[in-house]
DSSP file (Angstrom, degrees, kcal/mol; ACC not computed):
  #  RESIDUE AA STRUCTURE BP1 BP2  ACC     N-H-->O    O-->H-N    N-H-->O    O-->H-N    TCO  KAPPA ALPHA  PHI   PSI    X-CA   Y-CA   Z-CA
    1    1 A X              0   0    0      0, 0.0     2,-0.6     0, 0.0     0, 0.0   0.000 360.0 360.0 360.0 125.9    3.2    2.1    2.6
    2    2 A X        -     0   0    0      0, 0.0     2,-0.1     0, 0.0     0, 0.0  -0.742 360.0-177.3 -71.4 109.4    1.9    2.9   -0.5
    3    3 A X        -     0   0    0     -2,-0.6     2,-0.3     0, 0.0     0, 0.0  -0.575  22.0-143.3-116.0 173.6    4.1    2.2   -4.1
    4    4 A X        +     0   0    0     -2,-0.1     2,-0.3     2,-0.0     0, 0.0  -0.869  39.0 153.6-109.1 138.0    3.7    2.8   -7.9
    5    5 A X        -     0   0    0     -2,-0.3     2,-0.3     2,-0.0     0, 0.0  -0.763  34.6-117.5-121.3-163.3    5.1   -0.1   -9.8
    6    6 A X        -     0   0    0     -2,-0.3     2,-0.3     6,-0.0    -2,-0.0  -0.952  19.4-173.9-102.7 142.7    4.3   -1.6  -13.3
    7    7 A X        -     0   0    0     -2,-0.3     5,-0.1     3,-0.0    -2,-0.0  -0.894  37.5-105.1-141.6 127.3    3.1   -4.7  -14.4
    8    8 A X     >  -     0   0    0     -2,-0.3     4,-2.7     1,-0.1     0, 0.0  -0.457  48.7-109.3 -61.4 149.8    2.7   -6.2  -18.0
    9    9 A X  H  > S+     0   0    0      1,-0.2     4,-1.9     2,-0.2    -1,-0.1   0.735 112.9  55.5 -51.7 -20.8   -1.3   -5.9  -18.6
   10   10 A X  H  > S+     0   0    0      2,-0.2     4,-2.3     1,-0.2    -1,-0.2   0.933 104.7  46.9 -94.7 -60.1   -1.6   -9.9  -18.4
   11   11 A X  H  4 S+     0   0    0      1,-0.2    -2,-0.2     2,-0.2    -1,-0.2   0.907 110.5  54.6 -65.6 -19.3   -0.1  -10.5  -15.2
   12   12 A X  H >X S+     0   0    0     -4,-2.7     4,-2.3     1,-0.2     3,-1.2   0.976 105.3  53.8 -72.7 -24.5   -2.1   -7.8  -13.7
   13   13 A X  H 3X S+     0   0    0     -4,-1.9     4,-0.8     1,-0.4     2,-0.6   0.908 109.3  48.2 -49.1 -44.3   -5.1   -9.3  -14.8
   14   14 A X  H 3< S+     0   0    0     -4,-2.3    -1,-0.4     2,-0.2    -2,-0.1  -0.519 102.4  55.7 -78.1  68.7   -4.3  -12.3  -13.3
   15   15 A X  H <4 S+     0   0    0     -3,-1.2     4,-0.2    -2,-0.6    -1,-0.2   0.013 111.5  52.2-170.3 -29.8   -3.3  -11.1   -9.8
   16   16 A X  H  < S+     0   0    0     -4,-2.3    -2,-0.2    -3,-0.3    -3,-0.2   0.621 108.9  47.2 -59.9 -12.0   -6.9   -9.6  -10.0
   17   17 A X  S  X S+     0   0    0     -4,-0.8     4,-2.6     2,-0.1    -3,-0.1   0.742 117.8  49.1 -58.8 -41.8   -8.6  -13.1  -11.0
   18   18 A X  H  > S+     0   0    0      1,-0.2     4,-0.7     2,-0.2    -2,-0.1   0.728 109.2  40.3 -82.6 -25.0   -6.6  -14.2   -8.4
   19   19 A X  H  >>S+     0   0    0      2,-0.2     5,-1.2    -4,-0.2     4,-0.9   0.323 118.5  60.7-103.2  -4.8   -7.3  -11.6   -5.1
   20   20 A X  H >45S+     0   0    0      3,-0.2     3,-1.5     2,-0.1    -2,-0.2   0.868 111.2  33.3 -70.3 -68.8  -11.1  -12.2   -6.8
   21   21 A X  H 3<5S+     0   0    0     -4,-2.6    -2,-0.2     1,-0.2    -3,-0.2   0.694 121.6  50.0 -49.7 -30.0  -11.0  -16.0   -6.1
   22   22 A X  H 3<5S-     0   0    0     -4,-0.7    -1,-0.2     3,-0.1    -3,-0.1   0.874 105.0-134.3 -55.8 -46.5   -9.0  -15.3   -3.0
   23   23 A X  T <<5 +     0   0    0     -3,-1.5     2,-0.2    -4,-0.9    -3,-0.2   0.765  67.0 113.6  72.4  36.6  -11.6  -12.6   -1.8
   24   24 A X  S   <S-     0   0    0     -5,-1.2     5,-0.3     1,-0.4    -2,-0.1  -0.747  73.1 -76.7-142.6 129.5   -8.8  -10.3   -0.9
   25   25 A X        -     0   0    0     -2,-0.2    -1,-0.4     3,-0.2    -2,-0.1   0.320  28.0-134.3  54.5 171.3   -7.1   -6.9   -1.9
   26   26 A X  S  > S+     0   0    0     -8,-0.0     4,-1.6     2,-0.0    -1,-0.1   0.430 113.3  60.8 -99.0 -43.6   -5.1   -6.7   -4.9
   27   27 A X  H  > S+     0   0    0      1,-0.3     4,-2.8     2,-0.2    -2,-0.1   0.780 103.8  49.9 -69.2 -22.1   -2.8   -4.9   -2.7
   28   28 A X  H  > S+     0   0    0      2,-0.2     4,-1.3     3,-0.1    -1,-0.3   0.816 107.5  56.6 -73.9 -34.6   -2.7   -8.1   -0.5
   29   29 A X  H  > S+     0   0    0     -5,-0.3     4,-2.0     1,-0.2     5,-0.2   0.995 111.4  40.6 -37.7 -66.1   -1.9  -10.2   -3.7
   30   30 A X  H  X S+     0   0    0     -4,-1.6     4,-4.3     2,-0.2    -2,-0.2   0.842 110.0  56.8 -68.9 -42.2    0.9   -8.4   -4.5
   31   31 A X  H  X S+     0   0    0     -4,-2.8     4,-1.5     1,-0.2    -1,-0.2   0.980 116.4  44.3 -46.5 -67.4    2.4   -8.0   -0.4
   32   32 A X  H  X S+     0   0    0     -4,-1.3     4,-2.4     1,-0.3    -1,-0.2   0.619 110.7  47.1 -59.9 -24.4    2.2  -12.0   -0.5
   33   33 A X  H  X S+     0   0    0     -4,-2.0     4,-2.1    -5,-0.2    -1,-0.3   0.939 118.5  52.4 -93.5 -69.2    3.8  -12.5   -3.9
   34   34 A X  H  X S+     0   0    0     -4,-4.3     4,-0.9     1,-0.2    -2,-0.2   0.750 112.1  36.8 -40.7 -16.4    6.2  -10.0   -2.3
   35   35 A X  H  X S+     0   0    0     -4,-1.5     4,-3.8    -5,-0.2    -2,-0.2   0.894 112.2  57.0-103.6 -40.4    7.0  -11.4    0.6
   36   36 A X  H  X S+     0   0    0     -4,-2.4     4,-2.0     2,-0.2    -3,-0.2   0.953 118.5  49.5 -24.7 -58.6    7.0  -15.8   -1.1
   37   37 A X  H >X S+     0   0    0     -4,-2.1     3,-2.2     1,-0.3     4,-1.1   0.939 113.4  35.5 -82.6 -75.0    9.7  -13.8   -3.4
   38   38 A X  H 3X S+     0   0    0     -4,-0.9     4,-0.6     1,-0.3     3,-0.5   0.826 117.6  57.5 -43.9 -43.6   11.9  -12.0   -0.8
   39   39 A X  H 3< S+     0   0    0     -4,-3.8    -1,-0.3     1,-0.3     3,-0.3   0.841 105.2  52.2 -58.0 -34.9   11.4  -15.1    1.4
   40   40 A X  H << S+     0   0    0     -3,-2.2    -1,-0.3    -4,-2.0    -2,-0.2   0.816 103.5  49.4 -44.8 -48.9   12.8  -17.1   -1.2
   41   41 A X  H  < S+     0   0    0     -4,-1.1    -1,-0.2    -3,-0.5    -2,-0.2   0.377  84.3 130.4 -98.8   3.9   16.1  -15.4   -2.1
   42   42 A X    ><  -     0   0    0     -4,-0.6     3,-1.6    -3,-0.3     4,-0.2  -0.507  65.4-133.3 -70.3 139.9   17.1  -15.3    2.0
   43   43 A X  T 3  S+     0   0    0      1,-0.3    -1,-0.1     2,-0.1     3,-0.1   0.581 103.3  60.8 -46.8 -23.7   20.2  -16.4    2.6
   44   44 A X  T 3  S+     0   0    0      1,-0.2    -1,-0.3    -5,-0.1    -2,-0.1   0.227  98.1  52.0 -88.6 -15.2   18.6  -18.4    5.4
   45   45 A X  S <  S+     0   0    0     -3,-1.6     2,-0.3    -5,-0.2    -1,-0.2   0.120  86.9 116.6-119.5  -0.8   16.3  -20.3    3.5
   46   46 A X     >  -     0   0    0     -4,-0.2     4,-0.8     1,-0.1     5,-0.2  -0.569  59.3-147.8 -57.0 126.2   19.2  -21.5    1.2
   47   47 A X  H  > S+     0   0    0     -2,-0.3     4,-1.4     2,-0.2    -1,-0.1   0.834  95.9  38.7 -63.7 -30.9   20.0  -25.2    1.2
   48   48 A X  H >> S+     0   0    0      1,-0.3     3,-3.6     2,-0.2     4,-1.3   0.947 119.1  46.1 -72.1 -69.4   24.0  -24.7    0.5
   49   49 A X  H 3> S+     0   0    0      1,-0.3     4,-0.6     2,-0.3    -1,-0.3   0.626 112.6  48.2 -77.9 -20.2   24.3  -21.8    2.6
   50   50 A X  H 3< S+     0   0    0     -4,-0.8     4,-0.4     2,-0.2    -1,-0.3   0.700 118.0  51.6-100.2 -22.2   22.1  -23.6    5.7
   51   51 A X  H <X S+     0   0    0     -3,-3.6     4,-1.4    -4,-1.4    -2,-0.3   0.968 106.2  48.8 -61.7 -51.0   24.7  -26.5    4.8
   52   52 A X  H  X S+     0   0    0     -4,-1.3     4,-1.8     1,-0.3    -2,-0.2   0.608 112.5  50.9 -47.6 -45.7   27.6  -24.5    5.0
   53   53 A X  H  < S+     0   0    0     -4,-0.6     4,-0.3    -5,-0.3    -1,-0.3   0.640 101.4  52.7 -85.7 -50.1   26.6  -23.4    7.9
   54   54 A X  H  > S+     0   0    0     -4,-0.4     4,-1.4     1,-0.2    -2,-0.3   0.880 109.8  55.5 -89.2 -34.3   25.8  -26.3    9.7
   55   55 A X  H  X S+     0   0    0     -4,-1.4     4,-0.7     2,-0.2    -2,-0.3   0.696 107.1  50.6 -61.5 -37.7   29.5  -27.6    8.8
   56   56 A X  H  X S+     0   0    0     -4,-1.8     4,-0.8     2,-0.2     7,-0.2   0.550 100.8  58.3 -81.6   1.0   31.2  -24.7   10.2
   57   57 A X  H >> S+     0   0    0     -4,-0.3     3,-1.1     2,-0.2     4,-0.6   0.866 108.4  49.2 -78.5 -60.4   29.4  -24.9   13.3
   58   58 A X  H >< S+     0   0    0     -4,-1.4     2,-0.6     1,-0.2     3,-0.6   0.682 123.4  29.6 -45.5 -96.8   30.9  -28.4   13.7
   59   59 A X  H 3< S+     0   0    0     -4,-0.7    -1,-0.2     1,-0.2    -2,-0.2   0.271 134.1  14.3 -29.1 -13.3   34.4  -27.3   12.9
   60   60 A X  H X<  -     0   0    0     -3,-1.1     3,-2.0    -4,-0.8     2,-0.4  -0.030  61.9-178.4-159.3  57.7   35.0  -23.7   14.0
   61   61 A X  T << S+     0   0    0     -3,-0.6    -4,-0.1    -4,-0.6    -2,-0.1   0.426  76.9  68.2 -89.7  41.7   32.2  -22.8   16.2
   62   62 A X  T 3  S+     0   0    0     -2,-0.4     2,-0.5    -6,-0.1    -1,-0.3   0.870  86.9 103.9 -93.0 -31.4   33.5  -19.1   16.7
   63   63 A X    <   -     0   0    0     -3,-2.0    -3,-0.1    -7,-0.2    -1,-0.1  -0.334  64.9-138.6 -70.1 112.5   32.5  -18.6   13.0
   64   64 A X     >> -     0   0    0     -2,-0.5     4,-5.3     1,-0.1     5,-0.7   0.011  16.4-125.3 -35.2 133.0   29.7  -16.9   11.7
   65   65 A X  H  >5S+     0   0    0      1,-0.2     4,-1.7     2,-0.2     5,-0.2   0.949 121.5  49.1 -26.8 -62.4   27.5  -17.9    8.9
   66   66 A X  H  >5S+     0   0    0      1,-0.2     4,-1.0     2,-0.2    -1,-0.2   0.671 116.7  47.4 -86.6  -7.9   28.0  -14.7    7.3
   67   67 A X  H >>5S+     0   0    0      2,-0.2     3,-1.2    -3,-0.1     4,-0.8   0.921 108.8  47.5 -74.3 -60.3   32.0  -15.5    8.1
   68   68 A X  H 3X5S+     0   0    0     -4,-5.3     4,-1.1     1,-0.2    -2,-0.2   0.859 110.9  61.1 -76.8 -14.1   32.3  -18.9    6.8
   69   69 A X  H 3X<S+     0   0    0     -4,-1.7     4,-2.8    -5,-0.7    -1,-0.2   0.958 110.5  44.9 -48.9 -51.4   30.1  -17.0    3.3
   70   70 A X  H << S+     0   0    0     -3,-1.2     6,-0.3    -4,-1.0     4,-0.2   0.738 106.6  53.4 -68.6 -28.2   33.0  -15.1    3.1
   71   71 A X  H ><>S+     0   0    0     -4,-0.8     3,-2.2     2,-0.2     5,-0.7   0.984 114.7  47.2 -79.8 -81.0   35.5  -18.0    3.5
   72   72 A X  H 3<5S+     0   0    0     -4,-1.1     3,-0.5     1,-0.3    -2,-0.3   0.599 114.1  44.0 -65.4 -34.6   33.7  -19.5    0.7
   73   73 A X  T 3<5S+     0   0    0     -4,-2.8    -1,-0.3     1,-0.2    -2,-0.2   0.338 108.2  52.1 -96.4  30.2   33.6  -16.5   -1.5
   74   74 A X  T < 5S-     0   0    0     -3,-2.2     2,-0.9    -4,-0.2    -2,-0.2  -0.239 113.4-122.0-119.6  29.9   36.9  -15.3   -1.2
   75   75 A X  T   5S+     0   0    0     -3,-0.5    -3,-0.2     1,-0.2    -4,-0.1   0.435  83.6 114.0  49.2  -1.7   38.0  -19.2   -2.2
   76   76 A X      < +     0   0    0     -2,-0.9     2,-0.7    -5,-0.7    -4,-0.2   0.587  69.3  59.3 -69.9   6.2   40.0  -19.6    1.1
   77   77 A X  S    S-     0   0    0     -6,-0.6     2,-0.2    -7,-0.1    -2,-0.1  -0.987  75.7-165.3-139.5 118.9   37.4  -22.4    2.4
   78   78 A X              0   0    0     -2,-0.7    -6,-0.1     1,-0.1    -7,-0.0  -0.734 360.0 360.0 -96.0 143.7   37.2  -25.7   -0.4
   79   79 A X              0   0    0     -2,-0.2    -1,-0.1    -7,-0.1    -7,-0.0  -0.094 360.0 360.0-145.1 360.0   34.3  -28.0    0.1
């Protein structure tokens, strides 16, 4: 899929230095930098939330991750 976005002039320059020295795309710079970033912010790659998680299994294991999230931001579940 093709997008428009904007970029301050210095970081695109580097993100071409960088897909030079790579030898690939720009548009492949930018997918991977997209995807590190998304990959980052998953709930799934969280250390609390893969804690959390791993503590309700022990203790309730009819409850979901994304339940015992909810337990924990609606303040009914103290840790």
């Amino acid at each position: 899929m093709k997008i428009a976005v904007s970029v301050p002039d210095e970081l695109f320059e580097r993100a071409d230095e960088l897909a030079g020295r790579l030898g690939v795309s720009r548009s492949q710079v930018y997918a991977r930098a997209l995807e590190e970033y998304l990959a980052s912010h998953d709930d799934e790659n969280d250390p609390v939330t893969a804690k959390l998680n791993e503590l309700a299994a022990q203790f309730e294991p009819a409850l979901t991750p994304a339940a015992a999230r909810q337990l924990v931001d609606s303040g009914q579940w103290e840790w």
